[in-house]
Structures are given as structure tokens and as C-alpha cells.
N, C-alpha and C positions, 0 to 999 in steps of 0.2 A: 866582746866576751873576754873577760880577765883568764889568763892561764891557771892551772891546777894550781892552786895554794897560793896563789896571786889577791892581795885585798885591795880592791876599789878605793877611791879616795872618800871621806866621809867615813860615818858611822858604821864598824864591824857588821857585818850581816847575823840575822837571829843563831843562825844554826852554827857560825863560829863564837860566837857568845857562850855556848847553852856546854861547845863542846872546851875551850879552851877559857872561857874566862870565869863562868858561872860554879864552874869544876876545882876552881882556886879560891876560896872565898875565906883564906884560914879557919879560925877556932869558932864554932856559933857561938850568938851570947843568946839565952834567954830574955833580956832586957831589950833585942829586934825588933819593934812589931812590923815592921817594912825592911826588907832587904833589898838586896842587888835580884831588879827579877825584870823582865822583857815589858817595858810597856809602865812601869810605877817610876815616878818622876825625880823620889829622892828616898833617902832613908829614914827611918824613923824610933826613935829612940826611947825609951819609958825612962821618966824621968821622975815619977810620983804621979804629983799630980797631973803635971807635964808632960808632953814629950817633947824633946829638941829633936829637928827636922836637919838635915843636912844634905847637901847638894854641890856636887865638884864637876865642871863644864867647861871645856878652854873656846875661845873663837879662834877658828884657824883659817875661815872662808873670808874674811873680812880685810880690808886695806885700811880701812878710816872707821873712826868711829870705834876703836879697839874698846878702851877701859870702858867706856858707856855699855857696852853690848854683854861685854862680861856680867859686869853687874847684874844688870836687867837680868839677864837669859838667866843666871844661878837665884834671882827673886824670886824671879816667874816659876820656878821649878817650889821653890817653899812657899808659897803663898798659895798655889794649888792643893795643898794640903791644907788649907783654911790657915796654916802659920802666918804669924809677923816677920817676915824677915829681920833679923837684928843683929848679924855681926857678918863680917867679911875677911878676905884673905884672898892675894892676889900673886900669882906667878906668873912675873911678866919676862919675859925672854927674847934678846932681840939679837938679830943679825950681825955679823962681824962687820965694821965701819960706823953704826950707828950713830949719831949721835945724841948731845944732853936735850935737844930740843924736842926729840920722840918720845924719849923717858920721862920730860916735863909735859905733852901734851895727854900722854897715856894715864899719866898717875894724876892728873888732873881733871882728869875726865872719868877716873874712879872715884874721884873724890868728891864730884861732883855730882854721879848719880845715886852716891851711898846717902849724900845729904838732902836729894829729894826725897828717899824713904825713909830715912831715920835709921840709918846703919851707919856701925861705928867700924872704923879698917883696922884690925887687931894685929897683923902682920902679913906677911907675905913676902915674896922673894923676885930681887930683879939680878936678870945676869945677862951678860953678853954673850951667849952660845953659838959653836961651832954649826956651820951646816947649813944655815938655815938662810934663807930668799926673804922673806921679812917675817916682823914680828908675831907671836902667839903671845896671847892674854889666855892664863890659866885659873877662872876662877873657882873659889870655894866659899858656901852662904849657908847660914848656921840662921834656925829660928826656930820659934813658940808657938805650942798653940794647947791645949787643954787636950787631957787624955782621953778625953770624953767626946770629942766633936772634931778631930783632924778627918780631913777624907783622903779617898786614894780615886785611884784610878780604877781599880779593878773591884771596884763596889758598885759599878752600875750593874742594872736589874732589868732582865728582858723586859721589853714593852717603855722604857725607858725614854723619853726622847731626847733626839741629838742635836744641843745647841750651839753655834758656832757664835764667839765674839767679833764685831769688826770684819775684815776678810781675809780671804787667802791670799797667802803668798807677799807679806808686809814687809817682813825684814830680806827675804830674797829678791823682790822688787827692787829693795833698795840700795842693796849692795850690788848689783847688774847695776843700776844708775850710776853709783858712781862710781866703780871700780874700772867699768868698760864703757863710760859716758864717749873715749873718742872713736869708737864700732860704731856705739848706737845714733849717736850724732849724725848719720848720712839721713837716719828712718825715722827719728825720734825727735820731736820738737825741744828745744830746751826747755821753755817751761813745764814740757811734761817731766823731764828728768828731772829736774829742780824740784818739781813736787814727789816724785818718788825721794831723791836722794832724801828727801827731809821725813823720810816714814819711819829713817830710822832711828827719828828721835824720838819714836813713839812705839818701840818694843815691850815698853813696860805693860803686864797684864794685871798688876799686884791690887790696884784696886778693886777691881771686877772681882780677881778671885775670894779676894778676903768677904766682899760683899755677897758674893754668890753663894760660898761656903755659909753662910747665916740663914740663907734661903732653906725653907722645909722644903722635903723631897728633892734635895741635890743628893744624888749619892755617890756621882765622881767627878773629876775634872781630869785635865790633862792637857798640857800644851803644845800643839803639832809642830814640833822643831825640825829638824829633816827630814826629809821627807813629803814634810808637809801635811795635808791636810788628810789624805791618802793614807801616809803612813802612821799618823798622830791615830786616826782611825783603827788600822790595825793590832796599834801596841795596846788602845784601849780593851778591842776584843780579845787580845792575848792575857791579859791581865785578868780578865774581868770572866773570861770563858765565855764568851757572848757571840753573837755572829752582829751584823748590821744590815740595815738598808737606811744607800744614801741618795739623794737628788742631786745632784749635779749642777741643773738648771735651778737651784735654790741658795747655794753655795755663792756667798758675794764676794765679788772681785772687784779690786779700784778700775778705773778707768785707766790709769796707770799702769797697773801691772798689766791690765790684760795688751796693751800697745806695747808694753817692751816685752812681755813674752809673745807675741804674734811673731816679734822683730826676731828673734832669737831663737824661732820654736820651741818655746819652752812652755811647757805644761803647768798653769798656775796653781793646781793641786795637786803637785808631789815637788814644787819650790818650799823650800824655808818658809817658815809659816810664824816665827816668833811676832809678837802682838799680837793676836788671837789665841784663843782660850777657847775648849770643849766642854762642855757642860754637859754631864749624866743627871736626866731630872724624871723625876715620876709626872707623866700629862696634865693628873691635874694639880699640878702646881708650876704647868711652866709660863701661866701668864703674869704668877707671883714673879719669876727669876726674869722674866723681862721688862716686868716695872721699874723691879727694884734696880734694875741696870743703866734704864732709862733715868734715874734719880743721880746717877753719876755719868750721864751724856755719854755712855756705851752702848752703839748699836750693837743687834743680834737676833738672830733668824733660825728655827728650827729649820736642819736641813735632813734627817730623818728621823731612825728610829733602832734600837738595840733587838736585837731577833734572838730567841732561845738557842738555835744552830750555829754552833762557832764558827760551822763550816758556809756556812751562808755570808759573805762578805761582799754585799752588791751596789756598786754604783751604778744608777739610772741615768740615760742618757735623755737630751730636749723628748727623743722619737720614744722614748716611753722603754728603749732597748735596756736591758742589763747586761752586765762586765760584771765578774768575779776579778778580784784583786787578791793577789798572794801576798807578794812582798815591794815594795819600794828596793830596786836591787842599791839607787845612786841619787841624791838629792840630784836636782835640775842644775841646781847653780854649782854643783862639783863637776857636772858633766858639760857645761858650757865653759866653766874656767879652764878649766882642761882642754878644749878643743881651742883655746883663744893664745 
């Protein structure tokens, strides 16, 4: 239990959001159609015909794999908007000692997932900062999409159903492998960790979204990043003023993750969940959104359903039992790093 005015490591809790940050948001512009609000993935801008989509995300739970993650993780936030990702900027910030070889493998590795998507690196800022235990990648991801056809998150519609890309807990899996591969090594085969470590080169969700978004009757997306899968759920009902029912025993998990979260007790739906994607789909169109996924070798699985009751937020256990879920207070992998 964190003391009075004490914040948890990970993402601010709702209710200090709403009261300290959401409460600062300088001058409105009418030209918003998406702001700063609990649960909507990026901002959204009227541009004419356009809107430009924007999204600013640092990785700070990560050792390896910094500039790659960045990238993806600020994609994955504009592409759920039905956007192209198309421009970048990066603030990378590294520990005192550092040296050229971090800085060359970091900006290399930005550069190298900007030119899997077709993004151009416009600027960004590298410094050698006080304080700090290792490096933060700071990014920010600017896209397109038609004024007419971007989605949000909080456009899904009771009766809705809930579709998960891929499984839970991809990029949290993956960073436990290899951040704390010499823990998990007494429990943990190395080929399993060799196949987690390697999940984390598959955070990108940008196709499926951009593909999904074309889909009739998608009417929101949303990418469960801390929290996971748990809380990626909740921000949609918060956005969206919806309630949910979820299955549990429907919800896919590698065989990976679930061996190094057994090893670690860690709970694979409220781990980091980057590489999967939520899809808000009207029923009958959700065997269209799973073709069309299948056409790009993305698995995915209805794992419930959006309920009119905001207040209704139930996950279902194998024994048929329901759990109400409030809040995700701490990603898994902030509260194992911390314990390690």
C-alpha cells in the first residue's frame, strides 16, 4: 500500500489524472476532436479534410530493445485510430557514464523500426541526464487518416463484441525474459525464454489496426498497454461509458508467458499487453473482422462482450464465477521489477 500522496511506479492512477492532470490542459482549441481523456489512445486533430493523430509515450520498464519499442508502442497508439503513422521524434535520455555504443544501438533501432512502417525521424533530443539508473526512450508519433473514418476508443456500442488480437501479456512476457532471464533460469527452460525474449520483436499492432479500422462495424479499438488486458478493458469502458463481460478462459496466452508468469506469480491479464489490439465490433460483422485478420496471418478470438451498465465490469472465471474489476492499481511487470 503506497502512503497518502505516494504514486506507484507505472501509469498515474485515474482519479490523480482527472484531479491533477486532466485539470491543466491549457487553452481549448475547437480544432480537438479527441483530447487528453482516460482510456482514448492519442489526440486528434481537424485538419480539413484530415486529421493528424498524435501520440507521446516514453518506455521506462524496459532494458533492451529501447528505440524498437518506442517506435512501435507510439504506432500502435495512431494506427488504432485507423491512421498511417508517418512522422516520428524521439527523446532519448541516458544515464551518466554511458557510453557512444548505447546511443548508436538506441538510434539504430529507431531507425530501423521507423523504416519497417514508413516513418520519417523529423527530430528529437538525445542528452546525457542526471539521476538516472538507465536509459528512457521518449517517444512522440504524428499520423493521417480521413476526417471521416478515424475511430476512438470510446465509440464502442452496447452489445458490441470484444475482440482480442494475438494474446495477453506479449511485450510483458518479454521484457521479464530478458531483463530477469538470471531469476528465471533456475524455473524457466532457456528455450522458453529465447522465445519470449523474441516477442519483443513483435509489438507492432499497426497492421491489423489499419486493417481492422476498414472493417464495417468496428467502432473502437484500443491497445491494452499497462495494465494489460484488465486495464486496456477498463479504459475502453471508461471512454466509451459502457460496462463489459469478459471470459477469461477465452482470453489467449502463449505458452510462454503463462510458464514465466506461473514462475513469477504474475497475473498474464494485468501484464503489459503491447502486440495485441481490442477491437469494438458490432456481432454481426465480427466473422468479417476475423477474416479480414486472417488475410494478414493475425490470430484473434472474441473474448466477450460491451454491456449498457458502466458499472458492470466482469470477468468470468473457468467455474462460470464472476469478479468485478475497478482498477488495475500497478502493471505486473512494475511490481515484480520492483520486488527484484
Amino acid at each position: 500500500m503506497m502512503s497518502r500522496g505516494r504514486l506507484p511506479t507505472g501509469k498515474v492512477p485515474k482519479d490523480v489524472l482527472e484531479k491533477l492532470v486532466f485539470t491543466c490542459l491549457g487553452v481549448p482549441s475547437d480544432r480537438v476532436l479527441k483530447g487528453a481523456r482516460v482510456g482514448e489512445d492519442s489526440a486528434v486533430i481537424d485538419m480539413g479534410d484530415m486529421v493528424l493523430v498524435a501520440k507521446a509515450n516514453p518506455v521506462t520498464g524496459a532494458e533492451s530493445r529501447l528505440g524498437t519499442l518506442a517506435v512501435h508502442i507510439n504506432a500502435n497508439d495512431v494506427a488504432v485510430r485507423g491512421a498511417e503513422p508517418r512522422w516520428y521524434m524521439g527523446t532519448v535520455l541516458l544515464p551518466e557514464g554511458a557510453n557512444e555504443k548505447l546511443l548508436r544501438t538506441i538510434m539504430r533501432e529507431q531507425h530501423e523500426a521507423c523504416c519497417e512502417l514508413g516513418v520519417q525521424i523529423v527530430g528529437g533530443h538525445t542528452e546525457v541526464a542526471p539521476g538516472l539508473s538507465r536509459p528512457i526512450v521518449a517517444g512522440f508519433m504524428l499520423g493521417e487518416a480521413s476526417k471521416d473514418t478515424f475511430v476512438t476508443s470510446g465509440g464502442a456500442r452496447a452489445g458490441d463484441a470484444v475482440v482480442l488480437t494475438r494474446e495477453a501479456g506479449i511485450e510483458g512476457a518479454g521484457i521479464l525474459a530478458t531483463d530477469l532471464k538470471r531469476r528465471l533460469i533456475v524455473s524457466v527452460s532457456k528455450t522458453t525464454l529465447k522465445r519470449a525474449s523474441d516477442m519483443l520483436r513483435h509489438v507492432s499492432v499497426v497492421p491489423e489496426a489499419l486493417k481492422a479500422s476498414r472493417v464495417r462495424g468496428v467502432h473502437g479499438m484500443h491497445t491494452p498497454t499497462e495494465g494489460g488486458v484488465i486495464n486496456g478493458l477498463l479504459e475502453v469502458s471508461e471512454a466509451s461509458g459502457l460496462g463489459f463481460k469478459v471470459y477469461g478462459s477465452k482470453v489467449p496466452i502463449s505458452p510462454e508467458t503463462k510458464e514465466i508468469c506461473g514462475a513469477l506469480g504474475v497475473d498474464p491479464l494485468r501484464l503489459l499487453s503491447s502486440g495485441s489490439l481490442l477491437v469494438l465490433v458490432d456481432p454481426s460483422n465480427v466473422e468479417d473482422l476475423l477474416a479480414a485478420l486472417v488475410e494478414i496471418e493475425v490470430p484473434a478470438q472474441v473474448i466477450g462482450e460491451m454491456t449498457e451498465d458502466t458499472s458492470e465490469r466482469l470477468v468470468y472465471g473457468e467455474d462460470g464465477s464472476a469478479t468485478s474489476v475497478e482498477c488495475v492499481e500497478q502493471d505486473e511487470l512494475y511490481r515484480v521489477l520492483g520486488e527484484s
